[in-house]
C-alpha positions, 0 to 999 in steps of 0.5 A: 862494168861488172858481170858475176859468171860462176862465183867470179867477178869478171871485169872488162873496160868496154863491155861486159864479157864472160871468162871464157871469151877471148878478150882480157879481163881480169877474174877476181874472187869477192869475199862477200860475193857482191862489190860495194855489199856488205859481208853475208853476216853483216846483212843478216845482224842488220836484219835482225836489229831492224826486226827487233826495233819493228816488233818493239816499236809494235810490242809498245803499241800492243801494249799500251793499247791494251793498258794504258788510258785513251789520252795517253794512247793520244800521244806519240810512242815517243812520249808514251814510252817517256811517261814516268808510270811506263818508263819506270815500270817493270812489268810494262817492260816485261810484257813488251820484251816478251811481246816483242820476241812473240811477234819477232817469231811469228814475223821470222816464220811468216818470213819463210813463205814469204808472208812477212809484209802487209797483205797488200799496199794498201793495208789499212791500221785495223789489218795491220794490228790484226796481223801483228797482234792475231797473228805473228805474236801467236805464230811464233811461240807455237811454232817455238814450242812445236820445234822444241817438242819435235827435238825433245822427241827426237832426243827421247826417241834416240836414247831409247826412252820415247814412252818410258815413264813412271805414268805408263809404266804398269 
């Protein structure tokens, strides 16, 4: 059996036991911190390329719903995406990759308060599109872009030049 007290693994044949107590175990020091787990940053790639397939596999959905015909939204994604009209298409596959990393960052931002999974378990298709293509695909780019405004001023405000330009400039 195994007990975490402080970082350590503490290991006892009969039963779990702190490091402290008077009984021997042995104390040893997991590099990823949890037996049999995979390294933090293993976790976290895997994390990301099953984000990635879950917002390309919606982005094909998004898309093909808005341009392709009814009969083909009949079809499987699988066979959708084998249509040589979509998979020789440069600008179908332009579009999903580009909805595909707005959903990604809506779906990463709505993951820090914890509202990266369906509103509840009983979430019906209509709720499911409404917040992947409502909400995580417009999310995401607007709080990229707030990000990248916040360090540009932070930039122009450290060097001095927050409000100097040739517009203002009388």
């Amino acid at each position: 059996l195994v007990s975490m007290t402080r970082f350590f693994w503490v290991r006892s044949s009969s039963t779990l036991n702190h490091y402290n107590t008077t009984s021997t175990v042995e104390i040893t020091v997991e590099e990823n911190g949890f037996e049999g787990e995979p390294p933090l940053q293993k976790r976290i790639l895997e994390k990301i390329k099953d984000d990635w397939k879950w917002s390309m596999y919606e982005s094909h959905e998004m898309i093909s719903a808005f341009l392709c015909p009814l009969n083909v939204l009949e079809m499987p994604i699988e066979d959708r995406v084998q249509c040589w009209a979509i998979r020789k298409n440069p600008i179908y596959w332009g579009s999903v990759y580009a909805t595909a990393w707005c959903v990604i960052t809506g779906k990463w931002l709505h993951a820090l308060f914890g509202q990266d999974g369906p509103v509840r378990p009983d979430e019906s298709h209509v709720e499911h599109e409404a917040r992947v293509i409502f909400i995580y695909s417009t999310d995401g780019p607007i709080a990229v872009s707030a990000l990248f405004t916040a360090c540009w001023i932070l930039i122009l405000r450290f060097h001095g030049n927050l409000g100097d330009n040739a517009m203002t400039a009388a």
